[in-house]
Residue, then its C-alpha position, 0 to 999 in steps of 0.5 A: x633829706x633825700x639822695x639828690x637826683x639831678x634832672x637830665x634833659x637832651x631835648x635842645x628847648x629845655x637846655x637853659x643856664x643860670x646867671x645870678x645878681x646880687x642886690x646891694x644890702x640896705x641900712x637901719x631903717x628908721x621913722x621920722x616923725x616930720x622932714x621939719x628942722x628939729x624932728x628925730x629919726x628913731x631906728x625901728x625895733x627888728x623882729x627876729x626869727x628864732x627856730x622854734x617858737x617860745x614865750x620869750x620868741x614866738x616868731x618862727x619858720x611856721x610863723x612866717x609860712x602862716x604870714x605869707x599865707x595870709x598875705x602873698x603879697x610880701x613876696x616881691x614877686x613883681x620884681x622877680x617875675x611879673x607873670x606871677x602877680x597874682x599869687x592864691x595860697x594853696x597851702x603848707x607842708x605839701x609832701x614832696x618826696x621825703x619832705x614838705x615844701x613849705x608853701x605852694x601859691x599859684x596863679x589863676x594861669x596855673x603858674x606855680x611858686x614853691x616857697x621855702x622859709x628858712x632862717x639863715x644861721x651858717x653857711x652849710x644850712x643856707x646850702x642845704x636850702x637852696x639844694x632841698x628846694x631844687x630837689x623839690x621842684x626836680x620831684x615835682x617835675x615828674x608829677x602830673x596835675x593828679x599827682x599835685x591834686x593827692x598830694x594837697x589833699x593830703x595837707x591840713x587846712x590853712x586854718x586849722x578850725x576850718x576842716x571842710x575847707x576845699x582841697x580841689x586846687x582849681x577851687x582854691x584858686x577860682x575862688x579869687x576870680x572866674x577862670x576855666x577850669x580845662x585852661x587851668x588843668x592843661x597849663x598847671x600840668x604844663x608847667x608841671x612837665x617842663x619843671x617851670x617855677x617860681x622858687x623862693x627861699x624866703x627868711x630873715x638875715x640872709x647873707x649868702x653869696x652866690x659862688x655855693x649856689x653854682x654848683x647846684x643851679x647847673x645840676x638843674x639847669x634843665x629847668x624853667x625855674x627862676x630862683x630868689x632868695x628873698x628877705x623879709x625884715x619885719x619891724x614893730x611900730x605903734x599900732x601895728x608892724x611894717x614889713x621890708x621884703x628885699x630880693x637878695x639874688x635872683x637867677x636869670x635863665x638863658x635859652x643855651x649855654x654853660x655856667x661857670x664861676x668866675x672870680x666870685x661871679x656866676x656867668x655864661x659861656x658859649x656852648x663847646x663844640x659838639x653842643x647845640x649852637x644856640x642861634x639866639x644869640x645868648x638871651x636872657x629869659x624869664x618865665x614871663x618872657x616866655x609866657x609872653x611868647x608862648x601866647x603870641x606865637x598862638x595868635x602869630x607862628x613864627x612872630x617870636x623869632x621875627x621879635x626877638x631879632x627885632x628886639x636885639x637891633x634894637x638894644x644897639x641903639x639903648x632901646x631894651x625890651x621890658x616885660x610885664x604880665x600881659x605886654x612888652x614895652x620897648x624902652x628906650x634909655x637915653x644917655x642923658x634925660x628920661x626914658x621913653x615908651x616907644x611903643x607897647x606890644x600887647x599880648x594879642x600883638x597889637x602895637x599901642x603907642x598912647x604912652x608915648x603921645x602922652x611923654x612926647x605931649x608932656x616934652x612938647x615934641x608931639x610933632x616928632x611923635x606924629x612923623x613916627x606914627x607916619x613913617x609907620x603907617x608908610x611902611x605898611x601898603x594901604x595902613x594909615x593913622x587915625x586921627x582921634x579927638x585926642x592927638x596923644x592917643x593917634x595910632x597906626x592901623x590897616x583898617x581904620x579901626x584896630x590898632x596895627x599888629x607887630x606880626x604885620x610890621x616885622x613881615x619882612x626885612x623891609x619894614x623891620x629896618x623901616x621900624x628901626x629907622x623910624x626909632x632912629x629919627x625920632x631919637x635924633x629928633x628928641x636929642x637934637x630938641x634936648x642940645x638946643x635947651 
């Protein structure tokens, strides 16, 4: 492995630090052959990795790079970063440097995940990967979109039998599904610049604290990279195998801040004097989020700012914003009871609010759901509701035709404390109904 460079960054955008969270570690896994009184659990044989592959251990590193090849969905990727849902194997052993990533996969929106697979025997070789995997994406932050196209050409096929196979990246990948070739380019090359990735460091038995990986995550802390360490437990059963991806830790990006350890914990301090104030207040923020905002601020400039103020007053009354590929809900988490959609914002900007006619019409609170719609509508000169056939599917609009938009609700600081307001009813509302049951 090569000397290890460190990316340096001063531009104030790309300053960003590392949280990391654990999972809990999960028992024997069993099969029952009914829930009836007198059936037996039978605990299922694990398969195990070895180094390198023999008669006696055929299952090795090579071994689990061609599974997830075959099979991109293992990966758990919709619990790390929903953005990257859509995962097309590119191909093994890309040549970054001195050595070779194990497996590039990358979306249809040019997003790109490098996955390292390793088995897990002592703790310096587990310190080894998460360094070597960073070096990697430190590497091809410098690359251009030419530069990633050399070096997969310079890959041997997925399989092997098959030499004609394309080695044109957007070939590979628009070949699941029709996608524009000159968007592609432009955002793989983007993605490429801002060192913005999805690393996995995927094996078997991997028990790894975070307090080794502190030290290498703030050399790096300049990237837009999530890091997961993921584990995949494969099993055998009659017929077949079952597969139990599991994410062990995963790194949470923050716009500005400083990592330190503290008592065994990865955590964010504020900036000291001198640095750069992060007037943000701190957030947390993935490669979705900022998928997310990024195109909203194409269609709305300046609407990030206006949201994300939104979406911290929000949190004071359990309502958290959630992301997934191509919206936000916020979520409103009561103390007591389940939760609530109260309102999804697409990735155009428009506010959707039929989930939460559905939950309220389920609860049987869909008079509270419709006094929010009109405390909305009321905030916004000349916007009403529009009253379809099916009462669950009412939602505010300027026209009487589109739904309405986030960037005309948060305009102004009157009709953001209006929203607010209108979230505050209707939680006292439910509340009120769920006392009286």
């Amino acid at each position: 492995m090569g000397a290890r460079t460190p990316l340096m960054r001063t531009d104030p955008y790309d300053v960003c630090s590392i949280r990391m969270s654990t999972k809990t570690q999960y028992g024997h896994t069993l099969f029952l052959d009914s829930f009836q009184a007198g059936s037996y659990a039978k605990q299922l044989n694990r398969i195990h990795f070895s180094k390198n592959a023999s008669d006696n251990a055929p299952y090795d590193e090579a071994w689990l790079q061609n599974l997830i090849m075959r099979h991109p969905s293992l990966l758990p990727v919709d619990q790390i970063e929903p953005a990257f849902t859509t995962l097309v194997p590119v191909c093994v052993e890309l040549p970054v440097g001195s050595g070779f990533l194990d497996n590039l996969l990358v979306t249809p929106a040019g997003d790109l995940a490098l996955i390292e697979c390793k088995l897990w025997r002592n703790p310096e070789a587990r310190r080894d990967v998460v360094a070597q995997i960073l070096e990697y994406a430190s590497t091809m932050s410098n690359w251009t979109y030419e530069s990633l196209q050399e070096a997969i050409n310079r890959t041997k096929p997925i399989d092997a039998s098959d030499v004609a196979a394309t080695r044109k990246l957007y070939e590979v990948v628009s070949a699941k599904g029709e996608i524009d070739e000159s968007s592609f380019h432009d955002a793989v090359s983007r993605n490429l610049k801002r060192g913005r990735f999805l690393l996995l460091i995927v094996g078997d038995g991997i028990r790894e604290g975070v307090e080794s990986m502190a030290r290498f995550l703030q050399q790096y802390a300049g990237f837009h990279f999530t890091l997961a360490l993921v584990e995949i437990a494969l099993f055998e059963v009659a017929g077949g195998y079952i597969a139990q991806p599991r994410v062990l830790a995963k790194t949470t990006n923050i716009d500005r801040g400083i990592v330190t350890l503290n008592d065994g914990q990865i955590v964010i301090k504020p900036p000291t004097t001198g640095q750069i104030v992060d007037t943000s207040g701190g957030r947390r923020t993935t490669i979705t989020q900022e998928r997310y905002f990024e195109r909203l601020e194409i269609i709305f400039p300046g609407i990030s700012q206006r949201l994300n103020a939104f979406v911290d007053t929000l949190a004071s009354y359990n309502v958290l914003a959630e992301f997934g590929t191509e919206s936000m809900i916020l979520r409103w988490h009561p103390d007591t009871g389940k939760n609530w959609n109260l309102g999804t914002i697409s990735q155009y900007g428009l506010l959707l609010l039929d989930n939460m006619g559905a939950q309220a019409n389920s609860a049987a609170l869909l008079e509270f759901h419709k006094q929010y719609l009109a405390k909305l509508a009321g905030l916004v000169p000349g916007a009403s509701v529009r009253k379809t056939p099916k009462e669950t599917a009412w939602f505010v609009t300027e026209d009487n035709k589109h739904y309405i938009s986030v960037d005309v609700l948060l305009a102004n600081e009157t009709r953001t404390d209006g929203w607010v307001d209108a979230i505050k009813n209707f939680q006292a509302a439910v509340m009120r109904e769920s006392q009286d049951e």
